[in-house]
C-alpha positions as CSV (number, residue, x, y, z in Angstrom):
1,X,-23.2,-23.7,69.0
2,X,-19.9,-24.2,67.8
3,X,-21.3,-25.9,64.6
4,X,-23.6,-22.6,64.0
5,X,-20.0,-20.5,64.0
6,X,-18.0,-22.5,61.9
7,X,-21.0,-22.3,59.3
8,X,-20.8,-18.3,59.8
9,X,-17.3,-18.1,60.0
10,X,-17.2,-19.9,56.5
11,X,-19.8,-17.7,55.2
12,X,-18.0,-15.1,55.7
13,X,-14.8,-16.7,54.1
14,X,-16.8,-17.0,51.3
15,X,-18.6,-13.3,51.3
16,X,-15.3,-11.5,51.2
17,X,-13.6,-13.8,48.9
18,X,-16.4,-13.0,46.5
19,X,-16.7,-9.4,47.4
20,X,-12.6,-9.1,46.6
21,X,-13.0,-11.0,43.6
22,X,-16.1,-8.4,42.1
23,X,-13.3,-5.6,43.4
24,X,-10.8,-7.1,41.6
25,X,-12.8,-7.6,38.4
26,X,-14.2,-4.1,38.6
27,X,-11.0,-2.1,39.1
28,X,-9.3,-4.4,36.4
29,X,-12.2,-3.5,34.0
30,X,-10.3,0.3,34.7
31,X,-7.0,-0.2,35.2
32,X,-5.4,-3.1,32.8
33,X,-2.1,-3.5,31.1
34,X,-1.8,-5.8,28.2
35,X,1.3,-7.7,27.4
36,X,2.3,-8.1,23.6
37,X,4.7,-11.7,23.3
38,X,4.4,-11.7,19.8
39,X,8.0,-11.4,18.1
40,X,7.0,-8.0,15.6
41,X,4.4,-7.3,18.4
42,X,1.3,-7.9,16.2
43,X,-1.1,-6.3,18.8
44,X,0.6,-3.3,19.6
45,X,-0.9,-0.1,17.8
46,X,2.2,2.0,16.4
47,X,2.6,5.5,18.6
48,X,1.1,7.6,15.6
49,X,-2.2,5.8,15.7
50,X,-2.5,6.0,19.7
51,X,-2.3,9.2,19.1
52,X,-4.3,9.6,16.3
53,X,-7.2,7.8,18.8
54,X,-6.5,9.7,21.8
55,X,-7.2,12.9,20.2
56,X,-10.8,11.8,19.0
57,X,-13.5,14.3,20.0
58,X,-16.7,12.5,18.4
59,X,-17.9,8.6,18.1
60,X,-16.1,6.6,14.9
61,X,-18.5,4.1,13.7
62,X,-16.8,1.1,11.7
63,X,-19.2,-1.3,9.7
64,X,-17.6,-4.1,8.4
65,X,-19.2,-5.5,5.8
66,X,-18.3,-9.7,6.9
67,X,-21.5,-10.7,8.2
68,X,-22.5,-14.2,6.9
69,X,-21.5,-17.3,5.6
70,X,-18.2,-17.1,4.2
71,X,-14.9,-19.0,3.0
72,X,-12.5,-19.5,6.0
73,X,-9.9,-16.8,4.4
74,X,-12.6,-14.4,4.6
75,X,-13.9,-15.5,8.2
76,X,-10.3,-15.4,9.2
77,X,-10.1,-11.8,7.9
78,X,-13.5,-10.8,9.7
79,X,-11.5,-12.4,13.0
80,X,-8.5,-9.9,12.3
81,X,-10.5,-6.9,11.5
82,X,-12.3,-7.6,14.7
83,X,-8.7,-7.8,16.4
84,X,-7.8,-4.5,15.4
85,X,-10.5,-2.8,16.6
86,X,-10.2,-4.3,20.0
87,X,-7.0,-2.7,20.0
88,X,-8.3,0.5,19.1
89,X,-11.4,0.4,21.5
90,X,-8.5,-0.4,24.3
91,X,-6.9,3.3,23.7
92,X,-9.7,5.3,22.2
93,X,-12.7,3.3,24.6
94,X,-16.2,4.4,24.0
95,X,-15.2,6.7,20.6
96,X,-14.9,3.5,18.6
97,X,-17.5,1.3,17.5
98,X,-17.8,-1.5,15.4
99,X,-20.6,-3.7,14.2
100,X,-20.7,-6.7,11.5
101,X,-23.7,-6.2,8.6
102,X,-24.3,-7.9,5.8
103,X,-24.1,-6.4,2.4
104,X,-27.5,-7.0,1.8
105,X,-28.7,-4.6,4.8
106,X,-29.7,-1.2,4.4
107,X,-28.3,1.3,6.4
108,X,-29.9,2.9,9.5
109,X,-31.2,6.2,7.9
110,X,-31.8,5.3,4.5
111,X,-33.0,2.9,2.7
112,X,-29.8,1.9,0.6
113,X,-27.7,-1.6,0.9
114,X,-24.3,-1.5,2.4
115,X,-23.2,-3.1,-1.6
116,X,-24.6,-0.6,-3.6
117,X,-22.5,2.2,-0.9
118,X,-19.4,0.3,-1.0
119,X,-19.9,0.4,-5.0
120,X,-20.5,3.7,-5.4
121,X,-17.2,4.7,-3.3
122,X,-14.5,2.2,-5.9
123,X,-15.0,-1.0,-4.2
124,X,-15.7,-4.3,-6.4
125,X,-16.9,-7.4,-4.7
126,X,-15.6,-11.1,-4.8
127,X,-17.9,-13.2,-6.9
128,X,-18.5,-16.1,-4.5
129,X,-20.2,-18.8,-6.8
130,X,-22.6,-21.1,-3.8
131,X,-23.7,-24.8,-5.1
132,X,-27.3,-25.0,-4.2
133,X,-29.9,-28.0,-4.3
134,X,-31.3,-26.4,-7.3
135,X,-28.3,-24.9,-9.1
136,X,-25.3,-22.5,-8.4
137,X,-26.0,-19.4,-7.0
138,X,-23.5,-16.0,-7.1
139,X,-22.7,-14.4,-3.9
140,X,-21.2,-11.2,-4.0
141,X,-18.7,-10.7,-0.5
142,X,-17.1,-7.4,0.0
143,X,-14.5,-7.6,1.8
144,X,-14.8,-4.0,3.1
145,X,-15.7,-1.7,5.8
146,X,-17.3,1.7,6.3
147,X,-15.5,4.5,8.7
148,X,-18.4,6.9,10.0
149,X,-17.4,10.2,11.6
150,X,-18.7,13.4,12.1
151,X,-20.8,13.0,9.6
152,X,-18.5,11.4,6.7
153,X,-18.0,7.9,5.5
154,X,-14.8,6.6,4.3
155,X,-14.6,3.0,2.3
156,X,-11.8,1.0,4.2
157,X,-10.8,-2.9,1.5
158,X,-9.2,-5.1,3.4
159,X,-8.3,-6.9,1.0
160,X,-7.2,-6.0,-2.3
161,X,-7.7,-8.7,-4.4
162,X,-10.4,-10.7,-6.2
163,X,-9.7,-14.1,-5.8
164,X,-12.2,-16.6,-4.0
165,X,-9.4,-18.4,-2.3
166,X,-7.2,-15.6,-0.2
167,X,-3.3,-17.7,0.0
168,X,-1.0,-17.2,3.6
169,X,0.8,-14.8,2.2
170,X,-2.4,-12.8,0.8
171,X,-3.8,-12.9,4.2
172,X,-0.9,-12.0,6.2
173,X,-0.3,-8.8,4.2
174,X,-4.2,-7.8,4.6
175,X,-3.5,-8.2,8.4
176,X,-0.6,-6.1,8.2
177,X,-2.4,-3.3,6.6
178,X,-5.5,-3.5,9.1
179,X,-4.0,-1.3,11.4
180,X,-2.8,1.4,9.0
181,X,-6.2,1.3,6.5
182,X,-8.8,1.8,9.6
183,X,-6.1,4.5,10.7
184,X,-5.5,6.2,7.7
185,X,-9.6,6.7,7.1
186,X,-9.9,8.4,10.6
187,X,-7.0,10.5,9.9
188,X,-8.9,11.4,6.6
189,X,-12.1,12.2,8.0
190,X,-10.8,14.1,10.8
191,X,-9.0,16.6,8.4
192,X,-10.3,19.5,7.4
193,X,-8.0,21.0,5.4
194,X,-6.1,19.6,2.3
195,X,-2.5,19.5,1.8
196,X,-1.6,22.1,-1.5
197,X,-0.3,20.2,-4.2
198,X,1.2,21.7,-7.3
199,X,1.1,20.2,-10.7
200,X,3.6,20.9,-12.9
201,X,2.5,21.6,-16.4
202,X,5.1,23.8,-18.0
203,X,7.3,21.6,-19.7
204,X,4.9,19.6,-21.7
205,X,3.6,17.3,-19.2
206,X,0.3,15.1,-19.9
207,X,-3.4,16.9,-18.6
208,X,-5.6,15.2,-20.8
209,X,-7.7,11.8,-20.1
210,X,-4.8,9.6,-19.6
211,X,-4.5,11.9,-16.1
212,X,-8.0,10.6,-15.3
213,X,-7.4,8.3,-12.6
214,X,-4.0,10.4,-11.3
215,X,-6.6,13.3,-10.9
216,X,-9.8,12.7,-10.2
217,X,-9.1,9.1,-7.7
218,X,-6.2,10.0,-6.1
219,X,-4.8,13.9,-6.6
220,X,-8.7,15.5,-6.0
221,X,-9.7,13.2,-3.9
222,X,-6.8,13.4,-0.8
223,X,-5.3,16.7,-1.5
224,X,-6.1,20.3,-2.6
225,X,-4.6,20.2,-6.4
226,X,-2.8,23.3,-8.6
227,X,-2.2,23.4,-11.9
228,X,1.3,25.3,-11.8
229,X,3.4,26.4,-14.9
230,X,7.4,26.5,-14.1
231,X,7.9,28.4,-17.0
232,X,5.8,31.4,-16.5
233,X,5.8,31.3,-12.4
234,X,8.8,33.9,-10.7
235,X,9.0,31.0,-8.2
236,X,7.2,27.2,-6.4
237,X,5.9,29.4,-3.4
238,X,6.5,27.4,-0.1
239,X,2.5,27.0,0.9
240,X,2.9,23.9,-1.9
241,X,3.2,20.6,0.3
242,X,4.5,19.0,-3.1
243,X,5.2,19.7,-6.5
244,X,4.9,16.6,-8.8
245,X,6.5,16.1,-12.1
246,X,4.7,13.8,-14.5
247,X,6.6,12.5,-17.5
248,X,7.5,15.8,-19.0
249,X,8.9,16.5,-22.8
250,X,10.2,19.4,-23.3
251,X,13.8,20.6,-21.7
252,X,13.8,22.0,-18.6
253,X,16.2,25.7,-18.6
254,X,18.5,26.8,-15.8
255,X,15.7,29.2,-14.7
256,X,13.1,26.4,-14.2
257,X,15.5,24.4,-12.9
258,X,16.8,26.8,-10.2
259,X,12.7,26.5,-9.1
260,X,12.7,23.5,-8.9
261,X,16.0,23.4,-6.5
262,X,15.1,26.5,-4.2
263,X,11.9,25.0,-3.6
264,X,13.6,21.7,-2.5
265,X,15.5,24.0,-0.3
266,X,13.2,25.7,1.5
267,X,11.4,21.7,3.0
268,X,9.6,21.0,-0.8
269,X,8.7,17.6,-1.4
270,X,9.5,16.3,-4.8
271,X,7.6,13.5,-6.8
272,X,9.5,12.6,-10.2
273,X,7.8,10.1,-13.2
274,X,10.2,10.6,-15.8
275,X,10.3,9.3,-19.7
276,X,13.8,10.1,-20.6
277,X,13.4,8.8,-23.3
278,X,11.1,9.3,-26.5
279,X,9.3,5.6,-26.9
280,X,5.6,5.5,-27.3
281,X,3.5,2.7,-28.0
282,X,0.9,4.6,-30.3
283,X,3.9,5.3,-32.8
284,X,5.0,0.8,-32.2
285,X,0.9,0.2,-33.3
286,X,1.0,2.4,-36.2
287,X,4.3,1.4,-37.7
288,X,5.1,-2.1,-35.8
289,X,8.5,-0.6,-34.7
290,X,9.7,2.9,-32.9
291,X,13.3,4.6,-32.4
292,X,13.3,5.3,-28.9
293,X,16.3,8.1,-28.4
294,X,16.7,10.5,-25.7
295,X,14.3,13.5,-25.5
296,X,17.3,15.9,-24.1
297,X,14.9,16.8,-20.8
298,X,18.4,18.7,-19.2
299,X,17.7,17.2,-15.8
300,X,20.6,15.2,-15.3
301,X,23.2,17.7,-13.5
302,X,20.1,18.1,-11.1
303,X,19.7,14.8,-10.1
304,X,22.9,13.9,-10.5
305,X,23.4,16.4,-7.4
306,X,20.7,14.6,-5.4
307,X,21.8,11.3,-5.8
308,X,20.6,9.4,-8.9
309,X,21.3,9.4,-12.5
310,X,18.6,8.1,-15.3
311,X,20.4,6.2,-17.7
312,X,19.5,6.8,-21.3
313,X,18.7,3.0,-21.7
314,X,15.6,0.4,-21.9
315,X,14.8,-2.2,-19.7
316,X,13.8,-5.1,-20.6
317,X,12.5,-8.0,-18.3
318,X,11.2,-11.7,-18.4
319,X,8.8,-10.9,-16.1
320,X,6.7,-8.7,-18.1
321,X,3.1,-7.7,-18.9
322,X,1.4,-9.7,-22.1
323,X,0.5,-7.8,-25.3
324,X,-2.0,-9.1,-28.2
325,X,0.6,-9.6,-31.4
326,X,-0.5,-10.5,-35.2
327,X,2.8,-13.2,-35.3
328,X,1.6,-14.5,-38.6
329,X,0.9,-11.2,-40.7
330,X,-2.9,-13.2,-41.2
331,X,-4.7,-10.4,-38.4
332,X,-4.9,-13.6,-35.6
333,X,-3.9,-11.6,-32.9
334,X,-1.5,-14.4,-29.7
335,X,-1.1,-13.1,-26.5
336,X,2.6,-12.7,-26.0
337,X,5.0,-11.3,-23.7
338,X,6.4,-7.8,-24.3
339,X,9.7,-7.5,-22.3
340,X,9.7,-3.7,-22.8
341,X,6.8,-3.8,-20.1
342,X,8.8,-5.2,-17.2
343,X,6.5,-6.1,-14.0
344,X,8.0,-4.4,-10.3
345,X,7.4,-6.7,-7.7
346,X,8.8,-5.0,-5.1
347,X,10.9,-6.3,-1.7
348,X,8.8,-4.5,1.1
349,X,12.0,-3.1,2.3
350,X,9.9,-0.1,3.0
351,X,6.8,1.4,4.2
352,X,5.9,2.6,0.9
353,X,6.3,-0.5,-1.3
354,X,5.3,-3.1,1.6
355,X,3.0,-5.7,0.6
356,X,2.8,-3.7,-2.4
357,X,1.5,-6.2,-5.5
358,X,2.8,-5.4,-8.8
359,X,3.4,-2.8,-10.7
360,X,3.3,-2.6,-14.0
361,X,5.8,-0.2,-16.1
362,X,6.3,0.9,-20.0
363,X,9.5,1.4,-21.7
364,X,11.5,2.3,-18.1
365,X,14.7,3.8,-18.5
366,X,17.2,2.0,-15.1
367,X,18.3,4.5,-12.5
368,X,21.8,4.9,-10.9
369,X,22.5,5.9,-7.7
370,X,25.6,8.0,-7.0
371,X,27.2,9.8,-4.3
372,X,25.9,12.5,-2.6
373,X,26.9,13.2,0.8
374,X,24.5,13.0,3.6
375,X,22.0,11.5,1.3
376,X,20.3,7.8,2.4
377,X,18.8,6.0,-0.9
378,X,16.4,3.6,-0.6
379,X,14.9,1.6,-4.1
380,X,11.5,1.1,-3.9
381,X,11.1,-0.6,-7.3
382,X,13.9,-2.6,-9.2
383,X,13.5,-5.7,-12.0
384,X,13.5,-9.4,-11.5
385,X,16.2,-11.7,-11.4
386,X,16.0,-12.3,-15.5
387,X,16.4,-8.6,-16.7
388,X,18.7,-6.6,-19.0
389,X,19.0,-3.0,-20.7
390,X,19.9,-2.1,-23.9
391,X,21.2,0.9,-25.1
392,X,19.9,3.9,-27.0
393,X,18.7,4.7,-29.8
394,X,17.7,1.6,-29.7
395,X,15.1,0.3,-32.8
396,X,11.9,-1.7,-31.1
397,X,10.3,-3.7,-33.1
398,X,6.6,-5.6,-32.9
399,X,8.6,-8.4,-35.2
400,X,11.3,-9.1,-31.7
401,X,8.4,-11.6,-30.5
402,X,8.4,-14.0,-33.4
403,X,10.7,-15.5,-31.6
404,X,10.8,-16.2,-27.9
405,X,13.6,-14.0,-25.8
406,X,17.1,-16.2,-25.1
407,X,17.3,-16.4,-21.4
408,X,20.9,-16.2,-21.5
409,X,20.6,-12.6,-22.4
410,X,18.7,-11.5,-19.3
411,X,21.5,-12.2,-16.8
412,X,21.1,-8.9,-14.7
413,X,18.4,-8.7,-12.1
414,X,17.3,-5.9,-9.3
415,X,17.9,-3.1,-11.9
416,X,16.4,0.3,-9.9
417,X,13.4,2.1,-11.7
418,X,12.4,3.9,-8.0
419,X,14.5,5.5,-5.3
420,X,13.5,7.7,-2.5
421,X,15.8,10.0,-1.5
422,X,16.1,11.7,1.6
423,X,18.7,13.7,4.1
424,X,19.9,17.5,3.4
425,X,20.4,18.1,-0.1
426,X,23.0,20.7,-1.4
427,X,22.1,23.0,-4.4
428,X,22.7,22.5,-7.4
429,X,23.6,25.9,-8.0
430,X,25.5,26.3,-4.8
431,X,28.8,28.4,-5.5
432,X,27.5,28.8,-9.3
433,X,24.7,30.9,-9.2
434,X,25.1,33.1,-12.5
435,X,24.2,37.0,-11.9
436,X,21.3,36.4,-14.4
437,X,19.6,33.9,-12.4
438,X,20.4,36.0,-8.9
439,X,18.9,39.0,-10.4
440,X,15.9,36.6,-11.2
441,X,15.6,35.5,-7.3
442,X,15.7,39.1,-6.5
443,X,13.7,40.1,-8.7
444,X,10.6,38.9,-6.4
445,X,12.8,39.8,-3.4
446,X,13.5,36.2,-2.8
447,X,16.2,34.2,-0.9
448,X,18.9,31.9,-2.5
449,X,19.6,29.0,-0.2
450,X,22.7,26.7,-0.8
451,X,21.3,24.3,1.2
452,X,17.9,22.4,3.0
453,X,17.8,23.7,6.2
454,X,16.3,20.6,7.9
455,X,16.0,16.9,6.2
456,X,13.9,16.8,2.8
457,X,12.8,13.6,0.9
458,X,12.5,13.1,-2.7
459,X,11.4,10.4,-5.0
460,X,12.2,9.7,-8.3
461,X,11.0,7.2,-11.0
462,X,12.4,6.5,-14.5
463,X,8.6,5.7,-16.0
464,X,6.5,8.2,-16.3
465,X,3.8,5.7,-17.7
466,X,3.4,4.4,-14.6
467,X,0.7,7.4,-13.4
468,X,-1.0,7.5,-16.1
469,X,-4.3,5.6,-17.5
470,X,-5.0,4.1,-20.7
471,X,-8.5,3.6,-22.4
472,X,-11.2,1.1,-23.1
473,X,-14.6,1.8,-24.7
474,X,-13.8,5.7,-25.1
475,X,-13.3,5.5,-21.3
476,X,-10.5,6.4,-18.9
477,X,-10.2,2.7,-17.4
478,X,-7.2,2.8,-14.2
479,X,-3.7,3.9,-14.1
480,X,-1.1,0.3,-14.5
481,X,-4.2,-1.3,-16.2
482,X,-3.3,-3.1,-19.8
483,X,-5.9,-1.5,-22.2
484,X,-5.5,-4.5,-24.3
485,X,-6.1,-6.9,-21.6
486,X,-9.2,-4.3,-19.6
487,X,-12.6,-6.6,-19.7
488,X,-10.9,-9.8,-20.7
489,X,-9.8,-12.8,-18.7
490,X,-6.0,-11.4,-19.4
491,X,-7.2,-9.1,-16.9
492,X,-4.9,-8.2,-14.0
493,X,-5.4,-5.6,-11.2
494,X,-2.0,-4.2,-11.2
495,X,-1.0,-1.8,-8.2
496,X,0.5,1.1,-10.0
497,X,-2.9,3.5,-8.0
498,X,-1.2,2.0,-4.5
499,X,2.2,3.0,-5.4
500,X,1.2,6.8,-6.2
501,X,-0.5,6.9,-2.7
502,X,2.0,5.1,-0.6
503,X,4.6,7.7,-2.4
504,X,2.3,10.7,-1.6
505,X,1.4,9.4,1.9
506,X,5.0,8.9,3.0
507,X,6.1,12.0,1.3
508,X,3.7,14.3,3.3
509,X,3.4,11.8,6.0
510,X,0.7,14.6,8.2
511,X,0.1,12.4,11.1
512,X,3.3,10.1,11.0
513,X,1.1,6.8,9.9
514,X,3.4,5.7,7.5
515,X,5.0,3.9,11.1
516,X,1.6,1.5,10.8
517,X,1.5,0.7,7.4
518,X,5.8,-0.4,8.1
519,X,4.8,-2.7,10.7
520,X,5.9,-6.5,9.5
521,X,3.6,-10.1,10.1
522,X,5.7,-13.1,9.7
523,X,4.1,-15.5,8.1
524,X,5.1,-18.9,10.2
525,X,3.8,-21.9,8.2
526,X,4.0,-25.1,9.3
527,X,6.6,-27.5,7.7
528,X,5.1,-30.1,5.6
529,X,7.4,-32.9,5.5
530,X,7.8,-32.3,9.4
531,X,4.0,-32.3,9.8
532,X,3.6,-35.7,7.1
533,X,6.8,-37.8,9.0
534,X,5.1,-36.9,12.8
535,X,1.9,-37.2,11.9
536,X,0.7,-40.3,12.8
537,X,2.6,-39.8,16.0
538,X,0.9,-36.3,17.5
539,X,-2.7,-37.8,16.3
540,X,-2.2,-40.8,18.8
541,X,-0.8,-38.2,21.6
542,X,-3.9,-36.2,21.1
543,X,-6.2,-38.9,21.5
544,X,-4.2,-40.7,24.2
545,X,-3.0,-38.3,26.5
546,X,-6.4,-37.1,27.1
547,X,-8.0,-40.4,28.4
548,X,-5.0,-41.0,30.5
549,X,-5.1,-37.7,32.1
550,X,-9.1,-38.4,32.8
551,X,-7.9,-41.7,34.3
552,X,-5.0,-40.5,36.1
553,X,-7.2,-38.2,37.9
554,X,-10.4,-40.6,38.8
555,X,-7.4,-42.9,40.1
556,X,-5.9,-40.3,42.1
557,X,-9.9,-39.0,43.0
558,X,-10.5,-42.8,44.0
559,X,-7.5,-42.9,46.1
560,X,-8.2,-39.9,48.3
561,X,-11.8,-40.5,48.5
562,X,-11.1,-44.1,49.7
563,X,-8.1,-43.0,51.9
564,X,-10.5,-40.3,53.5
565,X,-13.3,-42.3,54.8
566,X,-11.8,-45.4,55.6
567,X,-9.4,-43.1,58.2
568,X,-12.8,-41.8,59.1
C-alpha cells in the first residue's frame, strides 16, 4: 500500500511540475523581456522605428528574395535580414510578416516572377556564374526584398553592390542598414501625403536631361516637387519643406537673397550644390583646355553668415575618377586619371554619409568653415590624404596628363566639399535691412525675422555636378555615373543617388529614422597571426577536451553506479 502512494505521490510530483512548466512557457510566450549584451546593441530597434511599428494599423508583408542556393555572404545576409525582422515581429507581433521566395516564383495574384518585379522598380541582380556537369550556368541573385502594405509594394536592396564575393566590411554595413531600409519602406508606404519641395530655377539653374535622375528617381518619387522662380516670387512661402539650390549661374541680388534668408528663418530647410566656379568639361572636349574663373554668384556674405565660405579654388586629388585621353595626338584613346574629378570617400561620422560608398565629384571648389555662433558644423564629404587646390583662374588642360601628377604636390588631405550646418542661424540682413527691401517684405504684408526661432539645419556642397546625370546612347544614364566609363568594364556604381537621399532624409527627417540608419556594427575580425601562432594548439583542445569530458563522466557514471549497488 505504501508502494501504491509513493508511485502517486510521484505522479503527482511529476503532473504539476509539468503543468508549471506549460504555465511558465505559456505566459513567457506573453510576457518576455529580451536582453541586448552586444556592445552598440546590434538587436535593439532604435526608438523611431518602435514607434514607427507600434502605430501599424494593417498587415506588412516582407518577401525577401534569398531563397536558394547561395554564396555564404549572401546566406549570411539572408540570416540578418531574418534577424531584423524577428526584432520587428517582437514590437509590431502579428502586423509583420516575412517569407523567403525565390526569384524565379511568381507572385500570389499574378502571374509575374519576383525578378522581373524587383527589375521593374531599379533593382539589378548579381550575376552568379554556377559550374555545372555540362557547362557554366548564370544565376541571377537579388539581393532584395519586397515591403507589402495596404496595398503598395516598396523594393527594399540589401545590398548595394554587385560583386559575387560580399568582403567583412561590405557585409557589416548591409547589416547596419537592415534596420533603417525595411524601416524607411514602411514609413514610405504608410504616408500619404508628400513633403513640398521647391526647386529653385531662377538664377539659371539646370532643368533639362542632366536633372533626369535628380527628378524623376529621387525628387518625384519621395516628395511632392515645385518648380519655383526666386526672381519673380514676392517670397519662399513656409508650406515648402525645402527649397534646393542646384548649381546655379547667374548672380543672386539682395532681393533673392533676402528670400532665401527669411525663409531659413521661419524653420526652411536648405539644400546647396554649388559651381562657384565656371569650369565645364564640354568646353575641356572641345578645346583640350578651359579657364575656369569665378562666375561672381554673390552668395558669399550669405554663407559666410551661416558658417562656411566656398573658396574660389579647384581641388585636385590622387584619388580620382579615370577619364579616356588621346596621350599621343594619334586618336588611341588610355584610360587615365583626371585629378580634377576627386573621389569622396566619406568617414561615417554621420547618419547621412555612414557606410556611404563613394562619391564621385567634378571640378569642386574646397569649403571653409568659419565662425558663427551657436552654429555646430559637421563635414560630410572631404578629400583624401593626397589632395591639393589650386588657385583661380586657373588654365586646365587635357595635355596635364602626359605626365603622371608628382606626389609631393598633393600634401593636403581632408579638404571639406560638404558641411551640414545646423543650430539658430542669425540673418544676414539683421540690423541692415535697407528701406527698399522692408518695403518689399511689406509689400505682401510679410514679417522680417532677425533670427530662426527654433533650430534649423542646412547643407551645403561646393559641386554642383554632383546631382546631376550625364548621358550615354542619347540616354539619361544615373547621377555620379562616368559617361565615359557607362557600359564598359571601367564601370563603377558610384553613390552620388545615396548622398542626395541621405541629405534629403536627414534634412526633413518626418519620422526621426535617420536615429536607425546612425546605428554603428563593429566589425571584430579575428587576428590572423594570433589565429596562425595558436592554431595548432586550439585544434588539439577541441578535439581533446571533448573525449575527456565523455570519459570523465562514464568514470564518474561508473563510480556511482558501482558505489550504489554494491552498498545495496
Amino acid at each position: 500500500m505504501s508502494s501504491l502512494k509513493k508511485t502517486s505521490g510521484k505522479g503527482l510530483i511529476i503532473a504539476t511540475v509539468i503543468v508549471l512548466l506549460l504555465g511558465i512557457n505559456l505566459l513567457a510566450s506573453l510576457w518576455h523581456q529580451r536582453i541586448d549584451l552586444t556592445a552598440e546593441k546590434r538587436f535593439t530597434l532604435a526608438a523611431p522605428t518602435k514607434k514607427l511599428l507600434k502605430k501599424l494599423d494593417s498587415e506588412v508583408k516582407i518577401d525577401i528574395l534569398l531563397k536558394g542556393e547561395f554564396p555564404s555572404a549572401f546566406k549570411k545576409l539572408a540570416n540578418a535580414a531574418e534577424e531584423t525582422l524577428q526584432e520587428f515581429k517582437e514590437v509590431a507581433g502579428n502586423k509583420i510578416s516575412y517569407r523567403f521566395v525565390s526569384p524565379d516564383d511568381e507572385l500570389d495574384d499574378v502571374t509575374t516572377k519576383y525578378s522581373d518585379t524587383v527589375a521593374s522598380l531599379g533593382i539589378d541582380p548579381v550575376n552568379l556564374k554556377v559550374q555545372l556537369k555540362a557547362g557554366e550556368q548564370q544565376q541571377m541573385v537579388y539581393p532584395a526584398a519586397l515591403v507589402h502594405y495596404k496595398g503598395k509594394t516598396f523594393a527594399v536592396t540589401l545590398y548595394s553592390g554587385n560583386k559575387i564575393f560580399i568582403s567583412p566590411k561590405e557585409l557589416n554595413s548591409a547589416e547596419a542598414l537592415m534596420e533603417y531600409k525595411f524601416a524607411d519602406a514602411i514609413d514610405r508606404l504608410s504616408y500619404t501625403d508628400k513633403p513640398l519641395i521647391a526647386y529653385s530655377t531662377g538664377n539659371g539653374e539646370p532643368v533639362g536631361f542632366n536633372t533626369y535622375d535628380m527628378v524623376q528617381n529621387v525628387l518625384k518619387k519621395d516628395y511632392q516637387l515645385f518648380t519655383f522662380n526666386i526672381n519673380t516670387q514676392p517670397a519662399i512661402p513656409d508650406t515648402f519643406s525645402m527649397l534646393v539650390i542646384v548649381k546655379p549661374t547667374k548672380p543672386f541680388t539682395e532681393e533673392e537673397k533676402l528670400k532665401i534668408d527669411q525663409f531659413v528663418m521661419k524653420g526652411g530647410k536648405l539644400l546647396m550644390f554649388v559651381d562657384k566656379l565656371e569650369a565645364e568639361m564640354d568646353s575641356l572636349q572641345q578645346k583640350n583646355e578651359v579657364i575656369a574663373y569665378d562666375r561672381g554668384l554673390g552668395l558669399n556674405d550669405l554663407l559666410f553668415k551661416y558658417g562656411v565660405r566656398i573658396n574660389s579654388d579647384l581641388v585636385m586629388d590622387l584619388q580620382c575618377d579615370l577619364l579616356p585621353f588621346d596621350v599621343n595626338g594619334n586618336g588611341q584613346y588610355e584610360w587615365l586619371q583626371w585629378n580634377y574629378f576627386p573621389l569622396f570617400q566619406t568617414k561615417s561620422n554621420h547618419a547621412i554619409n555612414k557606410n556611404l560608398g563613394l562619391v564621385a565629384g567634378k571640378f569642386v571648389n574646397s569649403i571653409d568653415t568659419v565662425e558663427a555662433e551657436g552654429i555646430q558644423k559637421t563635414v560630410l564629404l572631404s578629400t583624401s590624404a593626397n589632395s591639393r587646390v589650386i588657385a583661380t583662374p586657373a588654365l586646365i588642360s587635357g595635355r596635364e596628363n602626359v605626365n603622371a601628377p608628382e606626389s609631393e604636390n598633393f600634401k593636403r588631405h581632408d579638404i571639406p566639399a560638404a558641411v551640414l550646418l545646423e543650430g539658430k542661424f542669425q540673418s544676414l540682413f539683421k540690423n541692415r535691412l535697407s528701406q527698399a527691401l522692408r518695403d518689399s517684405i511689406e509689400a505682401y504684408k510679410g514679417e522680417f525675422l532677425p533670427g530662426c526661432r527654433t533650430d534649423n539645419k542646412m547643407i551645403i556642397v561646393s559641386d554642383g555636378d554632383i546631382v546631376l546625370n550625364g548621358a550615354a546612347n542619347n540616354q539619361p544614364i544615373p547621377m555620379g555615373m562616368n559617361q565615359f566609363a557607362y557600359g564598359t568594364q571601367k564601370e563603377f556604381p558610384f553613390a552620388n543617388k545615396d548622398f542626395f537621399q541621405n541629405c534629403m532624409e536627414y534634412l526633413i527627417n518626418r519620422s526621426g529614422l535617420m536615429e536607425a540608419k546612425g546605428k554603428d556594427y563593429t566589425l571584430r575580425l579575428l587576428d590572423t597571426k594570433k589565429v596562425e601562432d595558436e592554431k595548432s594548439r586550439w585544434q588539439i583542445i577541441n578535439i581533446v577536451a571533448p573525449i575527456l569530458l565523455v570519459c570523465l563522466f562514464a568514470v564518474a557514471f561508473q563510480w556511482r553506479r558501482k558505489r550504489k549497488y554494491t552498498m545495496s
